[in-house]
Steps between C-alpha positions, in 0.01 A plus 500: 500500500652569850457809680822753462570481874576150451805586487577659819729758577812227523647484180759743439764557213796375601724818436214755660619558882165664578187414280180610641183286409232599344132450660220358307410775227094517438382099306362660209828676398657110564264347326519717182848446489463122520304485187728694298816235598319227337440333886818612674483718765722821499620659826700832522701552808649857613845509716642816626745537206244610315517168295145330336556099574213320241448168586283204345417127543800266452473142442332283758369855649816612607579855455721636226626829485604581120601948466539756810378852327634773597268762620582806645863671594500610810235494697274228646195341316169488681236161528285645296479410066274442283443353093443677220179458307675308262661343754903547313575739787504486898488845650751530821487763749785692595517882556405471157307284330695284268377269218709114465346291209426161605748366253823583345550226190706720297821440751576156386679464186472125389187204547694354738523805769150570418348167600770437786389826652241347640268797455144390413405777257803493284551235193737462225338630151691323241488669175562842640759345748400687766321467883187598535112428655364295267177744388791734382648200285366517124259193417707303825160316503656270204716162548899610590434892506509543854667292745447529827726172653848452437488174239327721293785743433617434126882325444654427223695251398748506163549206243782488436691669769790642284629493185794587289546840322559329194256208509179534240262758556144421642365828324577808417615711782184727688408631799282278725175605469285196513088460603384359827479112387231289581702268714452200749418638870807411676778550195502617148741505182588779291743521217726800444686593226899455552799644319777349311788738557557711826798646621631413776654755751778274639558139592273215364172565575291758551175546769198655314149594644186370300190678601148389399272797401129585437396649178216590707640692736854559342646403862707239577385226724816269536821450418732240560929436410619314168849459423682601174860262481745575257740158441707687276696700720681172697792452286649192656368143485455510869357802580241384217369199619569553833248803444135432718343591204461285160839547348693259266856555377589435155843357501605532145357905466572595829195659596202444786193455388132434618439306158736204481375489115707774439829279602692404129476098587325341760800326672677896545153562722652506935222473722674347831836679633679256513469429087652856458817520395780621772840453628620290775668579813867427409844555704714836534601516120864692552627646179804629482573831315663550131466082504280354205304217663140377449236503762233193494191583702194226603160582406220336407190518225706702252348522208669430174460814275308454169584547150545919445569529884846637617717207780571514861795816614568570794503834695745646755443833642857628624489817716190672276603329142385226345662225354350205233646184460381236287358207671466135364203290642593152553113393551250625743690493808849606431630826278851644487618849477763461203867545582622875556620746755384744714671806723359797728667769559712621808704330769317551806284197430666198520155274475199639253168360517319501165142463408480246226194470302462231221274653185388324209375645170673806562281641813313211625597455870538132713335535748699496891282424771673656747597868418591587876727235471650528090576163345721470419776628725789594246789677662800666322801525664842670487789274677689867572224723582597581885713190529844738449690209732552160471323431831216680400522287189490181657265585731242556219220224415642212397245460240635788355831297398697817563879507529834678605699571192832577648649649193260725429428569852138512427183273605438314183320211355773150443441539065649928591808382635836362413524112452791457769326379836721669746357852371105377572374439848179377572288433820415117434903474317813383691657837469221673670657785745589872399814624622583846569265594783449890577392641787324871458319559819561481857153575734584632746898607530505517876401278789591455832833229620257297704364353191124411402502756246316353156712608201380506147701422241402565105690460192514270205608098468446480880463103448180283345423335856525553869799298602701657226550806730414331840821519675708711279370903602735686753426874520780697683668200534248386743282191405167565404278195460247506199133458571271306250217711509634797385749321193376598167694313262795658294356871648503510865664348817338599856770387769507538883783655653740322788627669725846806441802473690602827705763523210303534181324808400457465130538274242327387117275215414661171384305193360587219314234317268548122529896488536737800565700487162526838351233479256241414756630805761337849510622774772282795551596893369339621904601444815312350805562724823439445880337717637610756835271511894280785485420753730203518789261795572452551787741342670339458862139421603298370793629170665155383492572492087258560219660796366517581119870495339579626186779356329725724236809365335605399179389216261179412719334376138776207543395168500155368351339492858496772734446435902559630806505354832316741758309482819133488454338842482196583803282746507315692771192562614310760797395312763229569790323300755190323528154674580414761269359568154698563200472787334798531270650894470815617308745550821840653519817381715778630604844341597838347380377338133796579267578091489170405485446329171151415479296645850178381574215511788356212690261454769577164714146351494514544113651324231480759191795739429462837433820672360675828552626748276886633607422884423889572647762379710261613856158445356258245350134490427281196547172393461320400834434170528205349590353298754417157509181437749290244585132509483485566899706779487374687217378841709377884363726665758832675397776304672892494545757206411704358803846461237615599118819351347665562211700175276824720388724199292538280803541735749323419815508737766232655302229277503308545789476914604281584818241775555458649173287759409290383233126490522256273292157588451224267395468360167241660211206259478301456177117374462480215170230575264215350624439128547559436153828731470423626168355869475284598182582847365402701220819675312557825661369412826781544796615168708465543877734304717326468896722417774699649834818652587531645178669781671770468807412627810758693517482850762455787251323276230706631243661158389368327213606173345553423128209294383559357110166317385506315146216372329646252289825643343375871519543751845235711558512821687426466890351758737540351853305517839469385807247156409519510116677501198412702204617403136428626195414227275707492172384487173410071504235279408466170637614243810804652653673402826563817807832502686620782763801540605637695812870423636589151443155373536216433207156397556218415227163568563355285187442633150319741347250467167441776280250434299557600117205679316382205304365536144317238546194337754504149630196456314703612192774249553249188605351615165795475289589155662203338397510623140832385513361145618248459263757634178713216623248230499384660181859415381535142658184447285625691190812268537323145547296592151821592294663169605251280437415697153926483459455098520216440272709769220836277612267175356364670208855664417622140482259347254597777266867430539445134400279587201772752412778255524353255286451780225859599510614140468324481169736822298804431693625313231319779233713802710837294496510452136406860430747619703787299296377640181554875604887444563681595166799563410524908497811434294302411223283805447824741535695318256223563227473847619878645439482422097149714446511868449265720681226623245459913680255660284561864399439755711201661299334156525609436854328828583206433336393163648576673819301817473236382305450127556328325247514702180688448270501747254400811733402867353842624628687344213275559215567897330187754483446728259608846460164689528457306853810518614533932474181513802712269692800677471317775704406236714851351551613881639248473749600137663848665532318774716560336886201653590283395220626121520414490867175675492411271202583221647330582859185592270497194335545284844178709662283346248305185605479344197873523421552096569859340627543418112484858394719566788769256383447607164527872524802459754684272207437774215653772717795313556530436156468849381777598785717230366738782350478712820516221813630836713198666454325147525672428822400853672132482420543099626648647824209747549225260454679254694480756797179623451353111532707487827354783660165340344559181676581658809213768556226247443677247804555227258779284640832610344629167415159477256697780293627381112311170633276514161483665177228773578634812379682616197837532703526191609466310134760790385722419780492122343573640167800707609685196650405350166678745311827560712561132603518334193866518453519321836243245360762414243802528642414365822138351625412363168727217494394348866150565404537331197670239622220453748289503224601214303574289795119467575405449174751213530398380791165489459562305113634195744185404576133495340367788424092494449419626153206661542490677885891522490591283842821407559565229710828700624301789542594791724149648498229252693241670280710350217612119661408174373350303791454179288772257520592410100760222418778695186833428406734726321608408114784647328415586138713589227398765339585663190460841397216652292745764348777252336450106481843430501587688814599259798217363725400689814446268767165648697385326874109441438267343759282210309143676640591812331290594212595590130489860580672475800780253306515786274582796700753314687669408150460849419647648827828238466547561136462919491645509923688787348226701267297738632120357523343741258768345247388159570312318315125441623421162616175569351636479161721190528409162520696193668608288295620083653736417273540068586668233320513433117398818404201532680350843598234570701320823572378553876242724598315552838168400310472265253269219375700285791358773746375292801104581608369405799151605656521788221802607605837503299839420637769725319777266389802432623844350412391219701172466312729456159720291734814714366822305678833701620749573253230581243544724170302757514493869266273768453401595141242749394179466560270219313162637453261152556108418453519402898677847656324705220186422619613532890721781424766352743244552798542267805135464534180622460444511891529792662789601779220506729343169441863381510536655820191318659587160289831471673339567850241237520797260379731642777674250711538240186779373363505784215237765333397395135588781373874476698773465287590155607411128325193446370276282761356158395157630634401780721626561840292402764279817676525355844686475778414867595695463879794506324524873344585623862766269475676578194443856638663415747797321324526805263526752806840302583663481188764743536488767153838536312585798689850345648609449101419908421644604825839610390297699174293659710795586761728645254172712339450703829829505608576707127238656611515629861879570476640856413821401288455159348627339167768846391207706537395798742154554650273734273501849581116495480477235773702720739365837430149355506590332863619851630194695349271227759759590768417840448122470518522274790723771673252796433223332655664347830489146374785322682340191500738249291220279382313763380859645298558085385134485384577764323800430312314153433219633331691745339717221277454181619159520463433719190768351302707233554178257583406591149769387350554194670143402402509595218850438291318522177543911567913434485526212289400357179398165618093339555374458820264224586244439748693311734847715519272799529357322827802403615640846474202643687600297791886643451355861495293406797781415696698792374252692674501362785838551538465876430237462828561670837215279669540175626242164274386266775505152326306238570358150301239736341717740339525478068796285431657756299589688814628207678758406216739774582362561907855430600698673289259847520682607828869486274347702206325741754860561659628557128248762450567676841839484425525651189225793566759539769757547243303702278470770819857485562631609194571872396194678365482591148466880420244642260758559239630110500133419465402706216854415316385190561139545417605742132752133350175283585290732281745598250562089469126471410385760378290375192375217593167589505296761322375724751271703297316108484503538877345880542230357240413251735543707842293770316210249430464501903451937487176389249415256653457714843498852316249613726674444822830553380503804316376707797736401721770523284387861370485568905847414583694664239519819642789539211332708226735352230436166679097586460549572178681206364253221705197728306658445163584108576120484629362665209710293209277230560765216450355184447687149465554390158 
């Protein structure tokens, strides 16, 4: 180790102007310090700035100065320090003593300032991500806990580097928190857990921060960027592919994906831009107005639309409107817009251009790939917009193929004007010129005789071409000869005047267009004058010349160019000899000046004018002017000039006078600042200016001169003497340049710097330069890794693409032919529909299935007897006590083990008691209604969660009072689109196999309910004749062969009785089918029978194709035939369970049928292999559109009955309104304005609680059977229903259930329905109290004995036992009534008990 001194006292910092060395402290304190830095030598330095310098061994033993510490402020720091015991402090003297730790880690914020520091104590602690010694670093004795060189800082590296919102999830979503991993030294990999849906703030991607952290230490360690993309929010082709991320358009869905399986066939999937389809750059289309004409348009890649899709239109947006035209597409690179016509509005437009956008499908947009530039360029055009003369006419585009139509004086297309050719005239025509020429302006009306005077001429039919009019213009009857640059065609005429004789004074424009007949003359309404001589001011001057004239008369705007011949105008100057310093001074003349025009001073010896000011006609003041002299005769002495002269015009007896008395003195001298001529200031601090003469010598010393000195732009106040200059400095920072100026002379004695009090040290900034060095390599090296990671995930990407286009070769065929099948005829299923009745059940049954679900024959409709029902007579007084009901039901809420069922239940009963008083029903509802919103509201639930679920008793009675006031809209209205909806799925799903025993439908709705196996059917018609009379005429029934005997029945059943309500049916249970075939034969067919196939213990049900039944068969149903086989199988399908079933028909998934499928019987069983191919009849599945495009209009015409205030004859219900206002109300008292929150509402209100009941369930309305499937398929209905009710926005994406991706595109339409008519709802007038309970009075009075409501207080009693000893306190508490008190005693005390 080298001695301290070593280093001598000649290394300085750079930015120190004094640094004072420091001698050799004592070796022992050295030494210490050398062991503590590991071998490298420390060494303080003080400089008078009371700065500590620490310094260490560089590389190669240079020295390297890493921190300056500041020590004391003010004051010097003495030699003399010393270490602390411990040695973490160094003791520096001062006037006090002041303690500096040897180290400062904590400053530096990341490894890499840390390490780059350069100070030897400090290192980068990883885990607790901080810099510190490395004793102070928790178990830093370990591999990667401490680093103390820069490649040991941690970086991290992501695989993959983005990834779409939508794609599939890596994991659930969670914060970071992962373990130190026991990783290679020099890199390491990690896996984090990702997310599958993130929304994006705006544009397509979206910069996140992933940060690695220590369960250890619970601090993060290192983060890195990943990239969320979103391909879903391009909505062109080009924008999509053209996209740097992994985006693929589908052509025939019109959407951007990042999974091209998503796209409906494999040749609709764009990757490249120029496979997109677009429009071509095609001429100026010109369209003329009110004119039916097609427009054809070049293009190319235009897809052909696809069975169910809507054709090309095109779409014209005039002035704000928009305009559809139906389009043909000849193939891919030509479509037409169909014949019609198109007009804009006004007549100040004579040329229009439109945007024109081709769409197919009804919104799906061709692409144009230049939208600064629209293709294509369609113009409409109006032949008489500003064209109101025929040379305006003709002048027009000849493209435009616009005409003169003399008869109707108008400009006109040829097919708008009369068939006789001498009333059209046309540019490119023989008869091509436009008589009657008009002339309306004349610019200007006078000039002067001599001519030269440019005249403009303006008016209409002024000629189509130059030499029309080139020698035929006289103005005033003098010739004026046309110019070419200033002809505008049929408009204006500029013509240069001749000269007038003496004679003429006045006179009109005459031209002649082409020849002078009559027709092609025009004379001007004004008259062209000549112009008078004016009149001079003054009218005498100097013979020498250069005097002023003014020049009054009349008409001096005459002519189009103005001049006037003059002498040339001098100017003067003071003028003095030779010899003598020039110290300019304001001096005053007198003498003749009256003519002077402009007076000015000159000395002879000097070329520079100074000019004089003419104060009256005997007196002038001038500025003296100075004196030019030559470096020999430059002199400190006060001296005399020999002559003076004055420059008056040209005057020049004045130029030389002798023996004046004016006296120059010597010039001020100024000193520059310093060698370098830049002063350093501090702000505040005055400038000084040295020099001589500052002041004249002048006998009294009382003259002064005025001194102005700028430092930059700004003066600055000046106190003058003799040798110096005193200015104030103004309120600058920075390099500024200093000028004074005295008389007519400035001098700059360099620049001044005021120095700015800086924030910052140059050891500061040389600090924040190197971080910033080393965070740009660190970046360069962040860079390098992502690109060479981005190739190797490029490579790997591609593999997968191949394996994935080789799998979607293999269903293409599978998705085309399932597509096909779901295009029926919708004419069909509405045919069958307008000959059935409607089967409403009653209301007492309609309310029943409603309120309590399930039961059929409920308490409520059986009688009591008499000795129970006197106690609840008692009891009934009470529940029509306001405050008892409430407190009861509050009481009976409070109680923990009063489930959601008894909730439902009691809420049901109470409605059914208040059936004959729904006022009294409907105040208590209101009341409980606004309780649980002040409920919801104090505990800081959100307020959309409100009437969300059925958790209180008010919510399940709100449900039943829209049950009991909106059944007459039910029937009268809803019920018929709801039915109708009902029986079209039932039909629809009957077109294709339905699975016996799970209930999957191949043209399922519901995914949880879809057959994924591909099954080979065809459809039989049977004749079938009826059960009730044989000699009826045959029903013809459509039945699919792989149906089974039940199945074959029901269907039978449904076409026979299509008009009988189903509990009037017969059962299918009780009726066999019987084959009736040739010569008499009969055969019975059952799903089990002795012909029953088995295979690996298995049965297969049968089928008409097992009994190989043709089309056109006989078939009947007749009672049912009691047999040895089904008695001892009881008509069971098997003696498997459903839950064997279910895991038989998985571990065949992916065959060519399940056994127990009701399709053929096999030969032998399927094959269990070929396990790689269940992804891909996944796969094929996923694409197969459902039959949502064939229910579209039933569902359509269901919510639009429903979410439309006067539909079908009939009003909206008054309890819809009224209940709508009441919310209103309650959102008004407590400052909710938000209109979410009011929607939400509404939604939960009745959407929500009542009409999503009844369109899953239509059993509650109608007397018909609901199956499996139809009950799945109206789930998905419902489902959608509510998310049209919805104020928030469902992200989409591949992983979202089918069911809400049927009607994705249509949910925006039914969401503006809603909006709309809760819009309507709060526009119309609100309905008083007394309408309500009018109302409220026919609905009970129309019911009232439906149920028995003594049956009802039985059953609400049963609750007051069952909770006696929580309810009966309360209850006693809160009737403060004594009657009241009385009353709930004696109902307590009966001791009613259910029969």
């Amino acid at each position: 180790m080298s001695h301290p001194c070593s280093f001598g006292p000649g290394v300085w910092a750079p930015w120190q102007q004094s640094l004072l060395p420091l001698p050799c402290p004592p070796r022992g304190l050295w030494a210490e310090a050398g062991l503590r830095a590991e071998h490298r030598l420390n060494s303080p330095w003080l400089s008078s700035s009371s700065s500590l310098q620490i310094r260490v061994d560089g590389p190669r033993g240079n020295a390297l100065q890493y921190e300056t510490v500041q020590v004391v402020e003010p004051g010097p720091v003495l030699r003399d320090m010393a270490f602390s015991k411990d040695h973490e402090q160094l003791y520096i003297m001062s006037e006090r003593q002041v303690r500096v730790p040897v180290e400062s880690c904590g400053q530096y914020q990341s490894c890499g300032e840390c390490l780059g520091s350069g100070d030897p104590h400090c290192g980068w602690c990883v885990l607790h991500n901080t810099c510190t010694r490395k004793e102070r670093c928790e178990r830093s004795k370990e591999p990667r806990r401490f680093a103390s060189e820069m490649k040991q800082c941690v970086r991290l590296t992501v695989h993959p580097s983005n990834i779409s919102v939508s794609q599939e999830p890596l994991g659930e979503w969670a914060p970071l928190c992962s373990t130190f991993l026991s990783v290679e030294p020099q890199h390491g990999a990690m896996a984090a857990p990702m997310t599958s849906w993130l929304a994006l703030p705006t544009g397509d991607h979206h910069v996140v921060q992933l940060q690695l952290k220590s369960k250890e230490t619970g601090m993060t360690f290192a983060s890195t960027s990943f990239v969320f993309y979103n391909c879903s929010v391009h909505n062109s082709c080009l924008s999509c592919v053209e996209s740097p991320y992994r985006c693929h358009w589908c052509k025939y869905r019109h959407v951007c994906t990042h999974d091209p399986k998503t796209c409906s066939f494999q040749e609709g999937r764009v990757k490249l831009p120029e496979d997109c389809p677009q429009l071509l750059r095609v001429d100026k289309i010109l369209v003329p107005v009110e004119v039916i004409k097609p427009i054809t348009l070049k293009a190319k890649n235009l897809p052909q639309p696809q069975s169910g899709q809507r054709g090309y239109e095109c779409v014209l947006r005039i002035q704000g409107s928009e305009q559809r035209v139906p389009a043909l597409r000849f193939n891919s690179s030509r479509v037409q817009c169909q014949n019609s016509s198109y007009s804009y509005e006004g007549m100040e437009i004579n040329n229009l251009p439109v945007e024109l956008t081709v769409v197919w499908n009804g919104h799906f947009n061709i692409d144009n790939p230049a939208p600064s530039c629209p293709l294509p360029a369609v113009h409409l055009y109006k032949c008489g917009a500003r064209r109101e003369s025929c040379g305006l006419c003709l002048k027009a585009d000849p493209d435009f193929e616009c005409g003169w139509c003399q008869g109707q004086g108008q400009c006109t297309l040829r097919q708008h004007c009369p068939i006789h050719e001498s009333q059209w005239l046309e540019l490119s025509g023989a008869n091509s010129k436009c008589t009657n020429p008009r002339i309306t302006e004349i610019i200007p009306v006078t000039g002067p005789r001599e001519g030269g005077t440019k005249v403009t001429i303006r008016g209409e039919n002024l000629g189509l071409e130059f030499r029309d009019i080139a020698s035929h213009v006289k103005v005033a009857g003098v010739e004026c000869s046309p110019l070419v640059d200033g002809y505008i065609p049929a408009e204006q005429i500029v013509c240069e005047m001749g000269e007038a004789k003496p004679s003429q004074h006045a006179g009109f424009v005459e031209i002649c267009v082409a020849v002078c007949r009559p027709e092609f003359m025009a004379r001007s309404s004004q008259l062209y004058y000549f112009m008078v001589s004016p009149d001079l001011k003054p009218s005498r001057g100097p013979m020498s010349g250069g005097t002023q004239v003014t020049i009054t008369g009349t008409n001096l705007n005459a002519g189009s160019n103005v001049v006037v011949p003059a002498a040339e105008l001098v100017r003067g100057a003071i003028m003095s000899t030779p010899g003598c310093p020039a110290a300019p001074r304001e001096t005053r003349w007198v003498g003749e000046a009256a003519r002077v025009q402009s007076p000015a001073a000159q000395p002879p010896c000097s070329p520079s004018l100074q000019l004089c000011e003419v104060l009256s006609a005997t007196e002038m003041t001038c500025q003296a002017p100075a004196l030019a002299l030559g470096p020999d005769h430059q002199s400190d002495l006060t001296e005399r000039p020999e002559e003076f002269g004055f420059i008056l015009d040209n005057v020049q007896s004045l130029l030389i006078l002798n023996k004046t008395n004016f006296t120059y003195y010597p010039n001020p001298v100024f000193e520059a600042f310093g060698p370098s001529g830049i002063l350093e200031l501090k702000p505040g601090t005055p400038i000084i200016l040295k020099g001589k003469n500052l002041i004249p010598p002048v006998a009294g010393g009382n003259v002064k001169l005025n001194y102005t000195v700028l430092v930059g732009e700004k003066p600055c106040t000046v106190t003058v003497s003799d040798v110096q200059l005193l200015c104030e400095s103004p309120n600058l920072i920075g390099r500024h340049k200093v000028m004074a100026r005295v008389g007519g002379m400035e001098y700059s004695p360099g620049m001044v710097y005021i120095a700015p009090d800086s924030p910052l040290s140059l050891p500061a900034i040389v600090s924040i330069a190197v971080a910033g060095g080393l965070l740009i390599i660190f970046i360069v090296a962040v860079l390098i890794a992502y690109k060479r990671k981005s190739r190797e995930s490029d490579l790997t990407l591609k593999r997968l693409q191949m394996q994935m286009d080789n799998l979607e070769s293999r269903v293409a065929l599978e998705c085309k032919e399932a597509f096909a099948e779901l295009q029926t005829d919708i004419h069909e299923l509405t045919s069958d529909l307008d000959g059935a009745g409607i089967p409403f059940l009653d209301y007492r049954t309609y309310t029943m299935r409603v309120l309590f679900p399930g039961i059929e024959d409920h308490p409520v409709l059986r009688d009591l007897e008499e000795r129970v029902e006197k106690g609840l007579k008692l009891f009934a007084q009470l529940i029509n006590n306001k405050v008892f009901l409430l407190s009861f039901i509050r009481t009976l809420e409070s109680q923990r083990s009063f489930s959601m069922r008894d909730r439902g239940n009691v809420a049901s009963l109470i409605m059914t008691v208040l059936q004959s008083k729904l006022e009294y029903a409907t105040d208590v509802l209101k009341q409980l209604l606004a309780d649980l919103i002040d409920k919801n509201l104090e505990s800081k639930n959100h307020p959309k969660l409100l009437l969300r679920r059925t958790e209180s008793v008010a919510e399940k009675m709100l449900t039943n009072w829209f049950t009991f006031l909106l059944y007459k809209f039910l029937k009268e209205c809803a019920g018929e689109p709801l039915f109708s909806l009902f029986c079209a799925i039932k039909q629809q799903m009957e077109k294709g196999p339905i699975d016996a025993i799970t209930g999957e439908a191949r043209y399922s709705l519901s995914e949880d309910k879809l057959i994924r196996q591909q099954i080979d059917y065809k459809t039989l018609v049977l004749s079938c004749v009826s059960p009730d009379s044989a000699n009826s005429p045959e029903v013809p029934v459509k039945i699919l062969n792989c149906d089974t005997i039940t199945q074959v029945k029901e269907k039978i059943l449904d076409a026979i009785f299509k008009n009988v309500p189903c509990s009037h049916r017969p059962k299918a249970a009780d009726m066999d089918l019987e084959w009736r075939q040739g010569s008499g034969a009969r055969m019975i067919l059952q799903d089990e029978d002795i012909t029953t196939k088995i295979e690996n213990d298995w049965k297969r049900l049968n089928t008409l194709a097992h009994y190989q039944v043709p089309d056109g068969s006989v078939v009947a149903l007749v009672s049912k035939q009691v047999t040895a086989y089904n008695a001892v199988n009881n008509s069971t399908v098997s003696r498997t369970s459903a839950s064997k079933y279910g895991e038989f028909t998985e571990s065949f998934w992916g065959t060519e049928g399940a056994l127990s499928r009701p399709v053929p019987p096999l030969a032998s069983p399927p094959p269990t292999g070929r396990p790689h191919l269940k992804p891909v009849l996944r796969a094929a599945s996923a694409l197969v559109p459902p039959p949502q495009g064939t229910l579209q209009k039933f569902v359509d015409d269901l919510f639009e009955t429903i979410f439309s205030t006067a539909h079908r004859g009939s009003a909206l219900p008054l309890a819809i309104k009224y209940m709508f206002d009441f919310l209103d109300e309650q959102a008004d008292k407590h400052g909710i304005h938000d209109p979410h929150v009011r929607h939400t509402w509404k939604s939960n209100c009745l959407p929500l609680r009542f009409w999503v009941n009844m369109i899953k369930n239509p059993q509650f309305v109608f007397d018909i059977h609901k199956n499996s499937i139809t009950d799945a398929c109206l789930s998905v209905v419902a489902q959608t229903f509510m998310d049209s009710c919805s104020t928030s926005e469902h992200r989409l994406g591949k992983d979202s259930p089918s069911n809400k991706l049927l009607y994705a595109k249509d949910i925006p339409s039914y969401k503006n329905w809603v909006e709309r008519y809760y819009s309507d709802i709060g526009k119309m007038p609100a309905i008083s109290d007394q309408d309500m309970n009018a109302y409220l009075a026919e609905q009970s009075r129309m019911h009232m004995n439906e149920f028995n409501t003594m049956s009802a207080l039985s059953e609400i009693f049963s609750y007051v036992g069952k909770y006696s000893e929580e309810v009966s306190p309360a209850l006693l508490g809160v009737s403060r009534n004594p009657k009241v008190r009385k009353e709930l005693q004696q109902a307590l005390g009966t001791g009613v008990h259910k029969p």
